[in-house]
C-alpha positions in Angstrom: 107.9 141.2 49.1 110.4 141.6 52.4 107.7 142.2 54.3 107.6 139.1 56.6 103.7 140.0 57.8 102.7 140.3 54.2 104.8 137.1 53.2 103.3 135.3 56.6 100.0 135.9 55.5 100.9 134.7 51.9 102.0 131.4 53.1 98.9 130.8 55.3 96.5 131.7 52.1 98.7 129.3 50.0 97.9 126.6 52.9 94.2 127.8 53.2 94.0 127.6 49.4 96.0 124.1 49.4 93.8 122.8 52.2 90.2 123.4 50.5 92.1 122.1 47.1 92.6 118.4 49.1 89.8 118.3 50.5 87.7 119.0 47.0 90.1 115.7 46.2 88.8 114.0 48.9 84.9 114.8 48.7 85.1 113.9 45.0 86.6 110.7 45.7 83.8 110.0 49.2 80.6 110.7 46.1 82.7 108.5 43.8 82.8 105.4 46.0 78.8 106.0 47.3 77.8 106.5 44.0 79.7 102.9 42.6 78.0 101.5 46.1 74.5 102.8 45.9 74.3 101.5 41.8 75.4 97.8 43.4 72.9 97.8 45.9 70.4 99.4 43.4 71.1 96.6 41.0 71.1 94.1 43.2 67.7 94.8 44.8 66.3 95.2 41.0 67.5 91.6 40.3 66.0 90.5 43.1 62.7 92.6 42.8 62.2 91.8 39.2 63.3 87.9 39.7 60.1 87.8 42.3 57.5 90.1 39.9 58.7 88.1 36.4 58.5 84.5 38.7 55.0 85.0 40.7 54.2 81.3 41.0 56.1 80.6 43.7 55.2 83.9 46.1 52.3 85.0 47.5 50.2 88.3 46.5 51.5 90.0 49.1 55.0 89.1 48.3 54.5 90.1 44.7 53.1 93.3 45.7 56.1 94.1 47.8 58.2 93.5 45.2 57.0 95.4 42.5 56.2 98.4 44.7 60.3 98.0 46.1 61.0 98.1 42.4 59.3 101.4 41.9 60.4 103.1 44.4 64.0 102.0 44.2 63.7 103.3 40.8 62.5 107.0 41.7 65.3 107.1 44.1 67.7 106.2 41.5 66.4 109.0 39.4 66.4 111.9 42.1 69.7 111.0 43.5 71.1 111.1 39.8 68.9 114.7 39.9 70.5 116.1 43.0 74.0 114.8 43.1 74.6 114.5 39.6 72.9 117.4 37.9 72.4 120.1 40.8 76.1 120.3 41.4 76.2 123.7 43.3 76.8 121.2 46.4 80.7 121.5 45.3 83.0 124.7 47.1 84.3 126.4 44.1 87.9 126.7 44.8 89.0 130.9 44.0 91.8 132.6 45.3 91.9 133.5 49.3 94.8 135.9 49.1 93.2 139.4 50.9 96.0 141.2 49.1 94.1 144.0 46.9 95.5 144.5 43.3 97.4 148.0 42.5 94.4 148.9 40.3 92.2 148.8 42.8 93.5 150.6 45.4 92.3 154.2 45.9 93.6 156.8 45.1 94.5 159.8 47.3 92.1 163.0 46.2 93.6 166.2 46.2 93.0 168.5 48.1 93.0 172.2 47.2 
């Protein structure tokens, strides 16, 4: 390739393609960390939760209540996000190549004419 348009616009889809490749790095790495954070807080607020439902004499009802309903619900919210971010990962760009350059096989061929 001597074609310094063509080798241009080879270097910028090599930097396009680099770019998205870093960034995929970096997104993995963002849902890593919030996933290690969110089971911390989501075990911490269990503890807590189930500490106040198995020890009821010292709360009130109310308190109780509170507690056990927190549980539950920090508990389906553990489930979905497990649902959606693990299991549904179509939220992930798919790196593929960028180059716009068409293959020899494809190109058309001229028809002749009679």
């Amino acid at each position: 390739m001597k074609d310094p348009r063509a080798l241009e616009q080879l270097r910028q889809e090599r930097e396009a393609f680099e770019q998205a490749k870093a960034q995929g790095v970096h997104w993995f790495r963002l849902r890593l960390c919030m996933g290690y954070a969110s089971l911390f807080i989501l075990f911490g607020v269990a503890a807590a939760c189930s500490y106040i439902v198995l020890n009821p004499a010292g709360y009130s009802m109310a308190v109780v209540t509170i507690a056990a309903t927190t549980l539950l619900v920090d508990m389906v919210s553990l489930a979905a996000s497990i649902f959606k971010l693990v299991l549904q990962h179509s939220s992930a760009a798919r790196l593929r190549p960028v180059t716009a350059a068409r293959s020899p096989s494809r190109r058309t061929k001229p028809t002749p004419t009679a």
